[in-house]
PDB file with one MODEL, atoms N, CA, C and O in Angstrom:
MODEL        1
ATOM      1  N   UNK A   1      85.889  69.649 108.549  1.00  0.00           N
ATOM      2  CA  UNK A   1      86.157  69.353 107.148  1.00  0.00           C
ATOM      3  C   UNK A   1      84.967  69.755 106.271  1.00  0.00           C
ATOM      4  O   UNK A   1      85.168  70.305 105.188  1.00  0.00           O
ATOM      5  N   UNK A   2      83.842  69.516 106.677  1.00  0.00           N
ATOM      6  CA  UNK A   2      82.437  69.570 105.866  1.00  0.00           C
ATOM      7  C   UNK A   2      82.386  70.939 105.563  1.00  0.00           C
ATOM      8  O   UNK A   2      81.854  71.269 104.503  1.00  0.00           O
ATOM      9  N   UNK A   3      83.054  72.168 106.646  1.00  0.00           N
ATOM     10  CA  UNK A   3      82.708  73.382 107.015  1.00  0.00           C
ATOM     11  C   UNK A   3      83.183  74.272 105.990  1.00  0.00           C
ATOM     12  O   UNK A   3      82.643  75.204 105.393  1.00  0.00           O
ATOM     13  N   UNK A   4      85.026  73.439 105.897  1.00  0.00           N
ATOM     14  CA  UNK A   4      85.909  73.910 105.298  1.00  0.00           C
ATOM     15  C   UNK A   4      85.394  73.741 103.547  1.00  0.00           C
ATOM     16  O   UNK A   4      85.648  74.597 102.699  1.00  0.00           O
ATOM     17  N   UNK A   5      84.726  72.608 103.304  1.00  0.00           N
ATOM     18  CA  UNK A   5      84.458  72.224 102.210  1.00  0.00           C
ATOM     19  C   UNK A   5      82.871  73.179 101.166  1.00  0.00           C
ATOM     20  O   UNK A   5      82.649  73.346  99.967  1.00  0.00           O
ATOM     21  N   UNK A   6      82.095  73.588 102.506  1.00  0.00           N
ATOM     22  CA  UNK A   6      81.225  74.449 101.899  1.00  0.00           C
ATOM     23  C   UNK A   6      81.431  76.045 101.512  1.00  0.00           C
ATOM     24  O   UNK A   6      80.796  76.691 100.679  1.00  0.00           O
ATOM     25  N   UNK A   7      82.683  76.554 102.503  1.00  0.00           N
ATOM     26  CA  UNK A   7      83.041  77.400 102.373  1.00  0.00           C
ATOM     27  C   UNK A   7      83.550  77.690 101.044  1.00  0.00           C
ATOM     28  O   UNK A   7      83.253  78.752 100.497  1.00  0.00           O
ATOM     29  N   UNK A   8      84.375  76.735 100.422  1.00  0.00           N
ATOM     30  CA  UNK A   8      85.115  76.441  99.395  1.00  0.00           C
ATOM     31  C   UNK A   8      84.341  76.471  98.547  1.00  0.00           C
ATOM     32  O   UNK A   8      84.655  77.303  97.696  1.00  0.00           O
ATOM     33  N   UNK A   9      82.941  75.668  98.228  1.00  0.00           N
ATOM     34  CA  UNK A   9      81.844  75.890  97.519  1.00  0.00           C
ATOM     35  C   UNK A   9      81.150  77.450  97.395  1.00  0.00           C
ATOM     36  O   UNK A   9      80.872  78.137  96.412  1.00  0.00           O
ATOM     37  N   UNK A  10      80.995  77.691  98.954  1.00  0.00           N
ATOM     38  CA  UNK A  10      80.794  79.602  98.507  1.00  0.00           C
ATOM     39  C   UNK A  10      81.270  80.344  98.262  1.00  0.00           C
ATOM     40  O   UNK A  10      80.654  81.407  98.182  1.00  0.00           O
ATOM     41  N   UNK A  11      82.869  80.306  97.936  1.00  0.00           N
ATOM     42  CA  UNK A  11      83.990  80.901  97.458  1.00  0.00           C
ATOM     43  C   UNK A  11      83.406  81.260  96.316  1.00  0.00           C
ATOM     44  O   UNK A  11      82.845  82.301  95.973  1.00  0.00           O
ATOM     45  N   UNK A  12      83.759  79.569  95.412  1.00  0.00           N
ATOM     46  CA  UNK A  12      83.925  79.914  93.911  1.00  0.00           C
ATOM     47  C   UNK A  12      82.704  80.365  93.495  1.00  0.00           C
ATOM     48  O   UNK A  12      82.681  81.193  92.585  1.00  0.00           O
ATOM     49  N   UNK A  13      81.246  79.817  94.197  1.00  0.00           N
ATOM     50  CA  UNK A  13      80.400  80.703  93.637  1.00  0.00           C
ATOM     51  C   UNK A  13      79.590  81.640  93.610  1.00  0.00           C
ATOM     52  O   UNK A  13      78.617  81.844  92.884  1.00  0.00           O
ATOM     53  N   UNK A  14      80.370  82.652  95.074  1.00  0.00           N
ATOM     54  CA  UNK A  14      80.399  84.108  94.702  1.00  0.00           C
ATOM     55  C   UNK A  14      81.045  84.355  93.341  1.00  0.00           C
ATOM     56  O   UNK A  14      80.611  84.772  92.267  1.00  0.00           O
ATOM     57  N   UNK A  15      82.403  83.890  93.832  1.00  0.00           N
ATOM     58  CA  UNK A  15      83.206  84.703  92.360  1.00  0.00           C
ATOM     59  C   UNK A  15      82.786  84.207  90.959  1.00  0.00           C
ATOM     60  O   UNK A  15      82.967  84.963  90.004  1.00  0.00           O
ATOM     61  N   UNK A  16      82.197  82.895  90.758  1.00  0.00           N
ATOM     62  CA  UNK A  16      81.445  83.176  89.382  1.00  0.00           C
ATOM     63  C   UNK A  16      80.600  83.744  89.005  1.00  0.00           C
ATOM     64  O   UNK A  16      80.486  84.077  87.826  1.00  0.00           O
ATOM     65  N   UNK A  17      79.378  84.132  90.355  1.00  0.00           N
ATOM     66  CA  UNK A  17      78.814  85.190  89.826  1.00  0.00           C
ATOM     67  C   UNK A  17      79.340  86.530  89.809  1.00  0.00           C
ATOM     68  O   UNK A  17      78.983  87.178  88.825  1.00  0.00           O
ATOM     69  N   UNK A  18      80.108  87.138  90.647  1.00  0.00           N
ATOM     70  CA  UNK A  18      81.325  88.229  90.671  1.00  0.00           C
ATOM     71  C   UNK A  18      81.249  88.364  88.705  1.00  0.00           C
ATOM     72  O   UNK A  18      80.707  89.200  87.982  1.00  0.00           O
ATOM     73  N   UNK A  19      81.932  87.323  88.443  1.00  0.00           N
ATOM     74  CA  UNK A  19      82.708  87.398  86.949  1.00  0.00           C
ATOM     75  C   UNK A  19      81.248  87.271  85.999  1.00  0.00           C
ATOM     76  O   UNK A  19      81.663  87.769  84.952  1.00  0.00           O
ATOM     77  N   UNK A  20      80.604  87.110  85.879  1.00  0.00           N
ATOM     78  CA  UNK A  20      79.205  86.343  85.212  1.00  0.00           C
ATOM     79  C   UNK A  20      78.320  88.327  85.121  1.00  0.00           C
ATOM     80  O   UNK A  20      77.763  89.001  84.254  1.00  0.00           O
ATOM     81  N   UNK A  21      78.647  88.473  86.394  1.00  0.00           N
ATOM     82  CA  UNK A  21      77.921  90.229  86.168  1.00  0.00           C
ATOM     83  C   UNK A  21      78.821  90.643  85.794  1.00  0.00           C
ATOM     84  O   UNK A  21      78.527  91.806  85.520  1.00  0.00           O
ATOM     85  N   UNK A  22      79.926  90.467  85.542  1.00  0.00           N
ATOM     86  CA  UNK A  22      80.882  91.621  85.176  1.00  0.00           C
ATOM     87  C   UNK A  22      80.784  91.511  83.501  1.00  0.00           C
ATOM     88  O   UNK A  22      80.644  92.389  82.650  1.00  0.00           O
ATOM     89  N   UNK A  23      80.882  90.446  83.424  1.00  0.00           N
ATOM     90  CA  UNK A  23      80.880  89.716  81.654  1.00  0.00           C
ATOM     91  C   UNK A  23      79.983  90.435  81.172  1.00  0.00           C
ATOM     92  O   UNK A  23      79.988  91.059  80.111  1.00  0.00           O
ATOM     93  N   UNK A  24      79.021  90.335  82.132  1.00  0.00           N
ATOM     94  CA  UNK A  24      77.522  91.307  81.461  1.00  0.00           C
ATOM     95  C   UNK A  24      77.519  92.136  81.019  1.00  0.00           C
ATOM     96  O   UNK A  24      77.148  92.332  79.862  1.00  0.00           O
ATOM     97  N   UNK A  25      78.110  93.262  82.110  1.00  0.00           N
ATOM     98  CA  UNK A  25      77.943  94.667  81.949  1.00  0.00           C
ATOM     99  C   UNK A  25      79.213  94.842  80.994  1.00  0.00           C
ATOM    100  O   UNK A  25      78.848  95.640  80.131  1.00  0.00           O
ATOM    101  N   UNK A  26      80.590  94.449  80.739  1.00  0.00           N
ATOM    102  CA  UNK A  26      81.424  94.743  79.858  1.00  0.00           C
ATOM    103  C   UNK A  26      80.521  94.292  78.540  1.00  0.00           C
ATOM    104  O   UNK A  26      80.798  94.920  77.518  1.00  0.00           O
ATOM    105  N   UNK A  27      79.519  93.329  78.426  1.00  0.00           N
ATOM    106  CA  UNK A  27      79.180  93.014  76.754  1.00  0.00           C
ATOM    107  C   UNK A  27      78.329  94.643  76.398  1.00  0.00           C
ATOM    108  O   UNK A  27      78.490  95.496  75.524  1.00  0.00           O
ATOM    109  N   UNK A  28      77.339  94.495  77.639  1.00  0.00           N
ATOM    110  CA  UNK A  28      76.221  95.542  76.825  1.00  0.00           C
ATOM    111  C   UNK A  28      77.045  97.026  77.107  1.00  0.00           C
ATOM    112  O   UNK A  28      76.240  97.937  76.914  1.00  0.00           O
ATOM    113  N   UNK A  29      77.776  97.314  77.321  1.00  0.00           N
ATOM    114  CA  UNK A  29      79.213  98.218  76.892  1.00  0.00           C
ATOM    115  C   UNK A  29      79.612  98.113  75.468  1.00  0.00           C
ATOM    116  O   UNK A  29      79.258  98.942  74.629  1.00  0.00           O
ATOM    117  N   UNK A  30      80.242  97.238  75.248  1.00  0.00           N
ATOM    118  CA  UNK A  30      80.473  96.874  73.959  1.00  0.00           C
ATOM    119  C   UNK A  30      79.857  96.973  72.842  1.00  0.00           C
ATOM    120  O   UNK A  30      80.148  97.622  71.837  1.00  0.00           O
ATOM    121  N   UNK A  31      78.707  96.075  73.138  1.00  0.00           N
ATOM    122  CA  UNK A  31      77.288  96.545  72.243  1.00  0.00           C
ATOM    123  C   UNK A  31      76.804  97.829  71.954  1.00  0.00           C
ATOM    124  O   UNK A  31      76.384  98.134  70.838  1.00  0.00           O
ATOM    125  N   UNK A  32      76.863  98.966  73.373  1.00  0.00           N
ATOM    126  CA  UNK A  32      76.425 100.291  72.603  1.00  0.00           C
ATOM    127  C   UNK A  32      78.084 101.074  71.915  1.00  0.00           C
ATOM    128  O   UNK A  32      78.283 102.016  71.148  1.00  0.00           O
ATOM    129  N   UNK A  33      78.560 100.587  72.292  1.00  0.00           N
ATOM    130  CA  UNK A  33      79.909 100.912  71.369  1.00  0.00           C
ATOM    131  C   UNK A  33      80.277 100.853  70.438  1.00  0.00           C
ATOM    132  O   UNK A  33      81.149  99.992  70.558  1.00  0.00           O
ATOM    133  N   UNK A  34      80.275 101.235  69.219  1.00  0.00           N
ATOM    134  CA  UNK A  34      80.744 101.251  68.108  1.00  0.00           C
ATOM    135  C   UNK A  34      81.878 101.392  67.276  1.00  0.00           C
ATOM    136  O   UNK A  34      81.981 102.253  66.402  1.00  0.00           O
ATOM    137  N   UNK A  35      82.787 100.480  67.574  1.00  0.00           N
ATOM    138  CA  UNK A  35      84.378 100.191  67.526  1.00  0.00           C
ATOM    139  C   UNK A  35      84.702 100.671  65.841  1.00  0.00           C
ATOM    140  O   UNK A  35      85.562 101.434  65.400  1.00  0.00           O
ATOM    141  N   UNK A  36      83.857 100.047  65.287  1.00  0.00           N
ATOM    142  CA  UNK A  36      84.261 100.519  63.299  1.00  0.00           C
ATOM    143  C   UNK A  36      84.301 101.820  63.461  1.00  0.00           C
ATOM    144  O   UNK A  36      85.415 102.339  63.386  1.00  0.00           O
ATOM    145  N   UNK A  37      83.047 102.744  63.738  1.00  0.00           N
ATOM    146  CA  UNK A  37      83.020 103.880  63.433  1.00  0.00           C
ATOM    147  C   UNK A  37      83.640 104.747  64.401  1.00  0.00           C
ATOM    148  O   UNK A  37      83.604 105.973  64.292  1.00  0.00           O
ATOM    149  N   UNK A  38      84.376 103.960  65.625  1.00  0.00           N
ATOM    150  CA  UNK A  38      85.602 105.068  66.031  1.00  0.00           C
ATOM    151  C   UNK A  38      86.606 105.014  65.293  1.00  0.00           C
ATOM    152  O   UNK A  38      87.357 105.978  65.137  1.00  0.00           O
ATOM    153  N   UNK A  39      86.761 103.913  64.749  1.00  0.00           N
ATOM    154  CA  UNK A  39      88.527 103.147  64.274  1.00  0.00           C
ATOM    155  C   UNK A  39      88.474 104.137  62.634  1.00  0.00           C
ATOM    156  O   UNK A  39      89.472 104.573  62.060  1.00  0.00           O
ATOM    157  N   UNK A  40      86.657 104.335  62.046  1.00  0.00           N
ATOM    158  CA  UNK A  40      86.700 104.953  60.655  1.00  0.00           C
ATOM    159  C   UNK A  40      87.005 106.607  61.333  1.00  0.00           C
ATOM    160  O   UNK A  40      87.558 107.411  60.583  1.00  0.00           O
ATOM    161  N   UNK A  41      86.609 107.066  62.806  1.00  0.00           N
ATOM    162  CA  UNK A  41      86.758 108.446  62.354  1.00  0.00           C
ATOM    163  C   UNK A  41      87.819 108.854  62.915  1.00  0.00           C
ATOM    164  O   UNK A  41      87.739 110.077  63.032  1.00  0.00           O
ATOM    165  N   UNK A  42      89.009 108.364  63.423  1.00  0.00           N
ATOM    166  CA  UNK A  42      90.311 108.003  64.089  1.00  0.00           C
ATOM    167  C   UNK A  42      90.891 108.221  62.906  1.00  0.00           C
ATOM    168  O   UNK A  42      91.266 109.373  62.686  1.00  0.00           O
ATOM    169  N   UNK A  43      91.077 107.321  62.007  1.00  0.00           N
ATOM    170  CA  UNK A  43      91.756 107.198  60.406  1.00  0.00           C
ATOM    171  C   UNK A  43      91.182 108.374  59.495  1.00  0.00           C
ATOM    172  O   UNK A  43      91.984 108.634  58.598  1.00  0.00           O
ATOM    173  N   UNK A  44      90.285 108.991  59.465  1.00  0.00           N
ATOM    174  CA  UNK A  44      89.909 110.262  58.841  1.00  0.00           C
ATOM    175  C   UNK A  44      90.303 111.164  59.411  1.00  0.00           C
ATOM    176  O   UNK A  44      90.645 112.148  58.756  1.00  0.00           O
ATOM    177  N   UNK A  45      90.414 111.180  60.920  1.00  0.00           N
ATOM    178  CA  UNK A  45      91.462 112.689  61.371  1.00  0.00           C
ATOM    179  C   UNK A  45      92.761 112.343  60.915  1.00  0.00           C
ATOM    180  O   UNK A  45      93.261 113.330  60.377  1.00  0.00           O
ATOM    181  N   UNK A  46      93.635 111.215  60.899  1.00  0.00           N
ATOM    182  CA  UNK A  46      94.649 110.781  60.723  1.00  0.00           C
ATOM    183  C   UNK A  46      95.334 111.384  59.248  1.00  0.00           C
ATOM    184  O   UNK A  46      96.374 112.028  59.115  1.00  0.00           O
ATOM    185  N   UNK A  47      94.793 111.132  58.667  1.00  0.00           N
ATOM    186  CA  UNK A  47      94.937 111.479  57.137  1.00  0.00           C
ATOM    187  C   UNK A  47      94.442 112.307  56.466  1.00  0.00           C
ATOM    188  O   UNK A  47      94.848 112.324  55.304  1.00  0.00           O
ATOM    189  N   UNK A  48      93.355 113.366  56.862  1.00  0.00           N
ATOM    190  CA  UNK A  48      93.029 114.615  56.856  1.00  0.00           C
ATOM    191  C   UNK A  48      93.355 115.659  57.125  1.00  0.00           C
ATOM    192  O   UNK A  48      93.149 116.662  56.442  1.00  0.00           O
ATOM    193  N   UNK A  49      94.189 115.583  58.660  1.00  0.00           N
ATOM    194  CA  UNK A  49      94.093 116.842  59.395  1.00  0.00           C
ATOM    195  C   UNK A  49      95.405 117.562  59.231  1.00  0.00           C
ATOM    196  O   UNK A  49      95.578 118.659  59.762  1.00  0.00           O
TER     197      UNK A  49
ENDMDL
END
């Protein structure tokens, strides 16, 4: 039971750190990304071209 119970403990916290690096690397993604100035030059081919 004890065995079953630590296992269970190293489950979830692999996978929170699993999810915790992933969170990471999707933010500082995000961050060098610049969503306005795709969405502004998306809408200027749109209506320009």
């Amino acid at each position: 039971m004890k065995l079953k119970t630590n296992i269970n403990f190293l489950e979830k916290y692999i996978a929170l750190s699993v999810i915790d690096i992933e969170y990471k690397r999707i933010t500082k993604k995000l961050e060098e990304y610049d969503l306005m100035a795709d969405v502004d030059d998306q809408r200027f081919h749109h209506f320009f071209s």
